[in-house]
C-alpha positions in Angstrom: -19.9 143.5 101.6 -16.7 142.0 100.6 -15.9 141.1 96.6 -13.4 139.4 94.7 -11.0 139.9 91.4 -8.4 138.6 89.8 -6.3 140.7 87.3 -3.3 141.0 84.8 -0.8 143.4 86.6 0.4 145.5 83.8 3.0 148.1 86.1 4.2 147.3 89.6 6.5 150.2 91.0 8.1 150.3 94.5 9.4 153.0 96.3 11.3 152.8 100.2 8.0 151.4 102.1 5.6 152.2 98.8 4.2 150.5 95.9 1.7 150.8 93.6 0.4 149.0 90.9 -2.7 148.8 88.5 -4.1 146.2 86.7 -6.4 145.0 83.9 -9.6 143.1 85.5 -9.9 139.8 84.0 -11.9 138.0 86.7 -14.9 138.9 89.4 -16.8 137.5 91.9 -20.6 136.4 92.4 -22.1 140.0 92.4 -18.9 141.6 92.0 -19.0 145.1 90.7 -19.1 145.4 86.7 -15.0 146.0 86.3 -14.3 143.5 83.6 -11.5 144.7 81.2 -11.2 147.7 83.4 -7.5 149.1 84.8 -7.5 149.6 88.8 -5.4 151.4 90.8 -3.9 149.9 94.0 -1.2 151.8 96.6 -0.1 150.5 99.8 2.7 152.0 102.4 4.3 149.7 104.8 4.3 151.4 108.1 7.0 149.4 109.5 7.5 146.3 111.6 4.9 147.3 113.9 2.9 144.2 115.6 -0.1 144.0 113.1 1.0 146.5 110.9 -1.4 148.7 112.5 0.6 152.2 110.9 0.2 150.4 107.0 -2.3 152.3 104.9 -3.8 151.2 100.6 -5.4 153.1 98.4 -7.4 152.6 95.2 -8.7 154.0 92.5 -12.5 152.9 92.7 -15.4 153.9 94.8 -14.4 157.2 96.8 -11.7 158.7 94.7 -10.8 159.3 90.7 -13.9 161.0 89.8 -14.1 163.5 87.5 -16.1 166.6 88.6 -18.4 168.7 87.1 -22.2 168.8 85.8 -24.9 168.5 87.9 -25.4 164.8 88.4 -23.4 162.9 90.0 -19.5 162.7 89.3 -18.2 159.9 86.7 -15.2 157.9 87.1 -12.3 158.6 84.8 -10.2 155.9 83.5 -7.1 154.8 85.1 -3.6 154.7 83.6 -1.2 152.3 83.7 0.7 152.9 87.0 -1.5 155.7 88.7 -3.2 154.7 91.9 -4.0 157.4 94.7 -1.5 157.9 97.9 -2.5 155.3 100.2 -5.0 157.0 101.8 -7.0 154.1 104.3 -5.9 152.5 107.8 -4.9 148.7 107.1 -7.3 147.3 109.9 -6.7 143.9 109.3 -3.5 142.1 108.1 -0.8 144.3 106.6 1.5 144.6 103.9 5.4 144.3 103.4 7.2 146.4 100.6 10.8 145.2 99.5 11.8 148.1 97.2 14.3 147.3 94.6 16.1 150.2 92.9 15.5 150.3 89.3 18.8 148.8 87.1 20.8 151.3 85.2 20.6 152.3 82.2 23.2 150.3 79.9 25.9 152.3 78.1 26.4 152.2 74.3 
């Protein structure tokens, strides 16, 4: 089943071939799941110029991962902070994704 969202990015960080960012739900689709107003996670690694990007991997914070353990029902989800997404974690199987990493500007002198 495939959803959609749209969101207000509220941190974007890159690192050589990385990124991650997480943002504020404002938006879902028909039958979407209920994340209005809720931060996600999202992490992606850019494998290189491969044909297909078949090496690039994503992660994100919903579904499989971010749970918080214990009790003897099932685990609930804890909430996601600004800039925390887990390692990307899944095989890109369609598409792919291309990081351009920009160091961060130095700090200005007094």
């Amino acid at each position: 089943m495939t959803y959609t969202a749209e969101g207000h990015v509220d941190c974007l960080v890159t690192g050589p071939r990385t990124a991650t960012l997480t943002a504020v739900i404002t938006k879902v689709g028909p039958g979407g799941p209920p994340w209005m107003g809720k931060r996600l996670g999202f992490s992606v690694y850019d494998g290189g110029d491969d044909k297909g990007h078949y090496r690039d991997r994503v992660g994100f914070s919903w579904e499989m991962v971010n749970l918080l353990p214990g009790g003897t029902g099932a685990p609930s989800e804890a909430e996601v902070g600004t800039c925390m997404a887990p390692a990307p974690y899944a095989p890109v199987v369609k598409g792919g994704y291309t990081v351009r990493h920009a160091d961060l500007v130095p700090v200005p002198q007094r």
